[in-house]
Every structure is written in structure tokens, then in C-alpha cells.
C-alpha positions as CSV (number, residue, x, y, z in Angstrom):
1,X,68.7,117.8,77.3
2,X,72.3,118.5,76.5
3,X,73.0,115.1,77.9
4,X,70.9,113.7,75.3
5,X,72.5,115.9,72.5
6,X,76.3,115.1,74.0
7,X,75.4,111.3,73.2
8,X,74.9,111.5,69.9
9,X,78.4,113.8,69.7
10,X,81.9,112.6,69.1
11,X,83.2,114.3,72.6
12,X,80.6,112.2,74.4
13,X,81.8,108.9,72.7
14,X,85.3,109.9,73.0
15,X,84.9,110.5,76.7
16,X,83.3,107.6,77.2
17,X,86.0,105.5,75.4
18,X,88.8,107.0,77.5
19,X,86.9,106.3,80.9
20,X,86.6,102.8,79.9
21,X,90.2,102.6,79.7
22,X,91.1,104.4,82.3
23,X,89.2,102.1,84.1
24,X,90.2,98.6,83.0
25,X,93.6,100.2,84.0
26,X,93.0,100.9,87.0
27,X,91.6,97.6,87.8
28,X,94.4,95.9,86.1
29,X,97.1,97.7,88.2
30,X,95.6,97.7,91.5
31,X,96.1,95.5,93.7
32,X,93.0,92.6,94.2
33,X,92.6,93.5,97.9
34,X,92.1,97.3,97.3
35,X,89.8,96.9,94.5
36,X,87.6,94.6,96.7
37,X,87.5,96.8,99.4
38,X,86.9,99.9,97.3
39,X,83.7,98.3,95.9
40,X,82.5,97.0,99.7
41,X,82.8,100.3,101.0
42,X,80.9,101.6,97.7
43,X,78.4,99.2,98.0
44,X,77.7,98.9,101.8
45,X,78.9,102.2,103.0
46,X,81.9,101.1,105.5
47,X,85.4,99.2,105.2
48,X,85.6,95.5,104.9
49,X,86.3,93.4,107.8
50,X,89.7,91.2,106.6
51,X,90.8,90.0,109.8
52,X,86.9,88.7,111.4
53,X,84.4,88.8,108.1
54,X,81.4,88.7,109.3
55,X,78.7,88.8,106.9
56,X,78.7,86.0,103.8
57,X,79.7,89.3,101.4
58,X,83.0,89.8,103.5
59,X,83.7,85.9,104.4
60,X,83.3,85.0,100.3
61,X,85.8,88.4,99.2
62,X,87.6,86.9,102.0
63,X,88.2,83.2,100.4
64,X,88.3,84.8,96.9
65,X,91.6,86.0,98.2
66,X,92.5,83.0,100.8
67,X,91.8,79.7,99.3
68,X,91.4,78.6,95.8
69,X,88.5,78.9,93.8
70,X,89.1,76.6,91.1
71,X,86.6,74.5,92.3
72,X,83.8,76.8,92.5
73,X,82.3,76.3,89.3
74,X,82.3,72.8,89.8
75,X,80.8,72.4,93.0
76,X,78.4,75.2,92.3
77,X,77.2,73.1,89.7
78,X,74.3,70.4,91.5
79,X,74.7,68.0,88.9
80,X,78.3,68.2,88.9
81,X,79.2,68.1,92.5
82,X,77.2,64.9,93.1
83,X,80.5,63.3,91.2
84,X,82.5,65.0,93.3
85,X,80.8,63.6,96.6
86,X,80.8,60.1,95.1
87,X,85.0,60.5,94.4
88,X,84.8,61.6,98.1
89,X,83.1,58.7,99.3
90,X,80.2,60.3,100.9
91,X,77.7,58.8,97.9
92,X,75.4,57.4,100.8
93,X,74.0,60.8,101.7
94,X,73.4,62.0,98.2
95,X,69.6,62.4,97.4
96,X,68.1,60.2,94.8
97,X,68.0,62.1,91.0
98,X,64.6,61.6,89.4
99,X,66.2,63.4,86.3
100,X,68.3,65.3,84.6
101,X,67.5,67.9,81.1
102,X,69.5,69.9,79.1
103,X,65.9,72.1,78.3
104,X,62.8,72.3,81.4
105,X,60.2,69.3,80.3
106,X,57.8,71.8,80.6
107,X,59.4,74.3,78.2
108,X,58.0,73.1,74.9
109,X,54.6,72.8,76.5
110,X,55.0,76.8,77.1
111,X,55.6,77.2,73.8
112,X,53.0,75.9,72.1
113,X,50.7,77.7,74.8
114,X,52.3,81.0,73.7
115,X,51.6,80.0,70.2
116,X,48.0,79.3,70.5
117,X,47.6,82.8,72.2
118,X,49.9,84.6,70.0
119,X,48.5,83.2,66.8
């Protein structure tokens, strides 16, 4: 109840401004490793392993601060990355594309089902 009443208050709003800034400063000043390991222990209850990561969670925090992940978007990407295997020279063991769409082929069919239903 007084939660509810505090929202619609200018102390509320105000609070909440100022712990968004506080925050972002925080982030911004700390340094990459601590907030990482912060947020592990948060999130999984103990300290992350930077020496042996075990688990995918530690192993990727571990190559967002080991390697460079300019590349990640790209690769992430499956129609993207098959360029990259071809500029490799590994196009041989690429699968064969049927297709590609901006849009699902099948998402204008949905539409006019959820017209005939809604209408």
C-alpha cells in the first residue's frame, strides 16, 4: 500500500532517478572483471572460476575479457557466417540453403487466419 502511494510521489521518482545513476556509475567506473564477477556470484551464488571456467557461463565471461569479440555478431549470424566459411575455404562442408526471407513464408498465411477469426 504505501509502496503504491510512494510511486505516484515525487520522492519515489526522485529516488529512483538517483539509483539509476548511481548505478550506471558504478558500472562505468568499475572495473570489467569485478562487475562480471559481481553478477556471477549474484546470479549463481559462488565466485567465478578465472583461472579453469568450467561451465559455458564462466568460459564465455572468460573470452568476453580474453579474446575479441568483434566477431560475434557476425558469426552468430547463420546466414552471415556461411560467408565467412567460404573466405576461409571450408565452403565444401557448408549445408545446402533451400532459402533465405527477410519475413517467415508462413507469416502472412497467420495473418489472414487471425483475421478470419478476429473479424
Amino acid at each position: 500500500m504505501l509502496k503504491q502511494l510512494l510511486k505516484r510521489t515525487f520522492v519515489y521518482t526522485w529516488y529512483d532517478y538517483v539509483r539509476t545513476i548511481v548505478r550506471n556509475t558504478y558500472y562505468k567506473l568499475t572495473p570489467t572483471k569485478v562487475v562480471i564477477d559481481k553478477e556471477y556470484l549474484k546470479v549463481f551464488g559462488r565466485s567465478m572460476n578465472w583461472e579453469h571456467p568450467r561451465d559455458l557461463n564462466e568460459k564465455i565471461n572468460w573470452l568476453k575479457l580474453n579474446s575479441d569479440t568483434s566477431r560475434w555478431t557476425e558469426l552468430a549470424d547463420k546466414y552471415a557466417v556461411r560467408d565467412y566459411v567460404k573466405a576461409k575455404g571450408f565452403e565444401d562442408i557448408l549445408v545446402p540453403l533451400y532459402g533465405k526471407w527477410d519475413t517467415p513464408p508462413y507469416q502472412s498465411h497467420n495473418q489472414r487466419f487471425t483475421e478470419s477469426i478476429c473479424s
